[in-house]
C-alpha positions as CSV (number, residue, x, y, z in Angstrom):
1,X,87.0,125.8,-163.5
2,X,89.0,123.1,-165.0
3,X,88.1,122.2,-168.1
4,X,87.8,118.3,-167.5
5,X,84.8,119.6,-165.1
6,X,83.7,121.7,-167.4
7,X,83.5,119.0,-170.2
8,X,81.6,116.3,-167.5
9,X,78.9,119.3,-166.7
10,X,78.1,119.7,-170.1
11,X,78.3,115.8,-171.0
12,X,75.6,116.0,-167.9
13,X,73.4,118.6,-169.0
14,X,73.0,117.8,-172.7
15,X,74.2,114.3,-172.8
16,X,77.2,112.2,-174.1
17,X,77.3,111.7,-177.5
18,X,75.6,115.2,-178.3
19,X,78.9,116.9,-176.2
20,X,81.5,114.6,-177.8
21,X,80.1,115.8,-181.2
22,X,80.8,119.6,-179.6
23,X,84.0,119.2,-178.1
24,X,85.8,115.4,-179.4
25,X,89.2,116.0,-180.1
26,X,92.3,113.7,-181.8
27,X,93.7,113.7,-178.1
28,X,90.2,112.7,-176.2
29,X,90.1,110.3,-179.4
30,X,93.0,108.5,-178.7
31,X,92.4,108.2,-175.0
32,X,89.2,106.6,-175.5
33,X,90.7,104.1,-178.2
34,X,92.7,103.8,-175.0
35,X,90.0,103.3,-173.1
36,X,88.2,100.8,-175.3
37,X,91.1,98.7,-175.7
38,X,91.9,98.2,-171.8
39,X,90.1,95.1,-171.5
40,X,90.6,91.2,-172.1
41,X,90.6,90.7,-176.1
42,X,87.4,88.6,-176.4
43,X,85.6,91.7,-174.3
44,X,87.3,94.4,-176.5
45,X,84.5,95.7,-179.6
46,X,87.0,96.3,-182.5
47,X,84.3,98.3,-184.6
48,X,84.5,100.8,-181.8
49,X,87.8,100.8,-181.3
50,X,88.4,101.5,-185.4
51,X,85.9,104.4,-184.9
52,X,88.0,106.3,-182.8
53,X,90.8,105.5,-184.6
54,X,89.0,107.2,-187.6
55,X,87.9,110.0,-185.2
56,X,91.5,111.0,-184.0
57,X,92.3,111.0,-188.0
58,X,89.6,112.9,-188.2
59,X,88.9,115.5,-185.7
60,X,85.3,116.2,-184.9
61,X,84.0,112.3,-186.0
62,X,82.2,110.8,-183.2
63,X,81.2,106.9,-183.4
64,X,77.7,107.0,-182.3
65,X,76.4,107.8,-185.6
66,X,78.0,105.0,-186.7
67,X,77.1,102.4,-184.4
68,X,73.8,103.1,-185.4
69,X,74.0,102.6,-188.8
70,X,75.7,99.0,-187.5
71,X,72.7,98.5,-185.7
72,X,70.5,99.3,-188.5
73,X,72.6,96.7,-190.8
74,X,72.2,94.6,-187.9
75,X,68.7,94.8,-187.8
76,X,67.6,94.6,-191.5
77,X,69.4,90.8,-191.0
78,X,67.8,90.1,-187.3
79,X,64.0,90.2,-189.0
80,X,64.6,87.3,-191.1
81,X,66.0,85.2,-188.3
82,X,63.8,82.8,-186.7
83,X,65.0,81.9,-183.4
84,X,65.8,78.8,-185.3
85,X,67.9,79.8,-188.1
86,X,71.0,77.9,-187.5
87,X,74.6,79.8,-187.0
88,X,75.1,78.8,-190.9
89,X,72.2,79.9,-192.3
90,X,72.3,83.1,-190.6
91,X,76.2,83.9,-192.0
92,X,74.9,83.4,-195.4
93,X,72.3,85.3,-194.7
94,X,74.0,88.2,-193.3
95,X,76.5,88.3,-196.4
96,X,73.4,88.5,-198.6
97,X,72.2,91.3,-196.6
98,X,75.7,93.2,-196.5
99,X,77.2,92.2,-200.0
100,X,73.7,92.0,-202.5
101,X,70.9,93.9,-200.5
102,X,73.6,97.0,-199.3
103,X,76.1,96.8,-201.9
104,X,79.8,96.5,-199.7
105,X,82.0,94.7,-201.6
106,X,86.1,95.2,-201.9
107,X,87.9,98.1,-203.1
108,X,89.8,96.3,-206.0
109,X,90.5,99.7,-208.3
110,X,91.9,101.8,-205.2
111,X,93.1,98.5,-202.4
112,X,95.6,101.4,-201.7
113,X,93.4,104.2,-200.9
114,X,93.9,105.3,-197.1
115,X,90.3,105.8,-196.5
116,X,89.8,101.7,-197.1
117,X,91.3,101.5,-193.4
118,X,89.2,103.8,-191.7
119,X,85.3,102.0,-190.4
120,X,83.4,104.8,-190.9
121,X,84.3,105.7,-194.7
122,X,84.1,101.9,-195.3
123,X,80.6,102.0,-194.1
124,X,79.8,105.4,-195.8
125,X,81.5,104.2,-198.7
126,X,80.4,100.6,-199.0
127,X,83.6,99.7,-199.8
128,X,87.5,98.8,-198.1
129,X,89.9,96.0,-197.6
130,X,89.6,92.7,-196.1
131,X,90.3,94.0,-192.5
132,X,87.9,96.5,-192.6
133,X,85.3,94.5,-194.2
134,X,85.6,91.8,-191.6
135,X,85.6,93.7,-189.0
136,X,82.9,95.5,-190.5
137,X,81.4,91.7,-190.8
138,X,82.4,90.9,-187.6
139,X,80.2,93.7,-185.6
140,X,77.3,93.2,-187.4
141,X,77.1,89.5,-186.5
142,X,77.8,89.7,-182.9
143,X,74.9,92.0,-183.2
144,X,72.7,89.2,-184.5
145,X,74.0,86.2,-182.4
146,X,76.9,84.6,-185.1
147,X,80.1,84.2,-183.2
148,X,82.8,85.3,-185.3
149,X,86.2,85.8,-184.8
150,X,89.1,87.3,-187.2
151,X,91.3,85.2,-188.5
152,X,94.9,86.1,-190.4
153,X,96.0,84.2,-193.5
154,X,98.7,84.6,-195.5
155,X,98.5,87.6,-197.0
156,X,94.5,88.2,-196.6
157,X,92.2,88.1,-193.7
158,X,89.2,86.5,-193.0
159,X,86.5,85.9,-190.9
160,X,85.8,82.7,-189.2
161,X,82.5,81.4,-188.0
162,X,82.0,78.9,-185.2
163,X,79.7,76.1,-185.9
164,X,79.5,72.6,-186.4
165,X,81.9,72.8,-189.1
166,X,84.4,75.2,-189.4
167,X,82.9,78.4,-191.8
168,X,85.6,81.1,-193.2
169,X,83.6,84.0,-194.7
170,X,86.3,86.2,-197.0
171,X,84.0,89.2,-196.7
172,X,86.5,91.0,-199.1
173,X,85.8,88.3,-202.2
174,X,82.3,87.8,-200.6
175,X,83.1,84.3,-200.2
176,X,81.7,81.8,-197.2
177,X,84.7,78.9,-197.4
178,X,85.0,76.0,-195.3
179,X,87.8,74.8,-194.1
180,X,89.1,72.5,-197.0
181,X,88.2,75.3,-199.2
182,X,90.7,77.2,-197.4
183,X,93.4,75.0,-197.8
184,X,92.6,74.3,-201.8
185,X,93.5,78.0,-202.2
């Protein structure tokens, strides 16, 4: 039997992300980093397409126990959102949640360190640069309704909010900016 076949029966009888723990390997990791990223940009989910960047670094890794820990983020914000917590109110309150309540914050002794550019030892570690962080930033929101994008700057990156107002949050610093703020630095 080919192994392809063999790999869908037992994704089949003892489910998906219990067989990609058994069997994931750096080259099914990079074909679904392949996978994930064959679609329009605004559709493509960069936190899970960092994941398996991280697992084909790091054979064996599979995502879903990360995406639940996203979701777990996501949902220790979501219960102190009323349905009319305006898009402002809830960036603030998600950087409260992620930088003060769980302790992430940017890796200023070791900016260097290889294992700042991988998502999941950024969100084991509570700690990376300001790519990671954002896009770190960046899943967590769209999990709780703030629409974010990612935006380069001059040698930093940083996360902008759409509202009323233009918001940048520099979730490296820990740092919600608006757009004047931006250009005064």
């Amino acid at each position: 039997m080919e192994a392809s076949v063999k790999k869908q029966l037992l994704r089949d009888a003892i489910g998906r992300s219990q067989c990609d723990c058994l069997v994931m390997t750096q080259a099914e990791a990079r074909a679904r980093f392949l996978e994930t990223i064959d679609s329009p940009d605004e559709e493509i989910d960069l936190a899970e397409a960092c994941l398996w960047i991280s697992a084909e670094a790091n054979e064996g890794l599979t995502p879903e126990p990360y995406f639940e820990k996203l979701d777990g983020l996501a949902e220790s914000v979501r219960a102190e959102i009323e349905p009319t917590t305006s898009v402002a109110d809830r960036t603030a309150l998600l950087n409260e949640h992620l930088f003060l309540e769980h302790g992430y914050r940017g890796n200023e002794n070791e900016y260097y360190d290889p294992q700042n550019s991988y998502l999941d030892c950024v969100i084991d570690r509570k700690t990376g640069i300001p790519i990671s962080l954002a896009i770190l930033w960046m899943s967590v929101a769209q999990r709780v309704g703030i629409p974010a994008y990612g935006v380069g700057f001059p040698g930093h990156f940083l996360v902008g909010v759409e509202t009323d107002q233009a918001i940048f949050v520099d979730a490296f610093s820990d740092v919600v900016q608006t757009a004047q703020d931006c250009e005064e630095r």
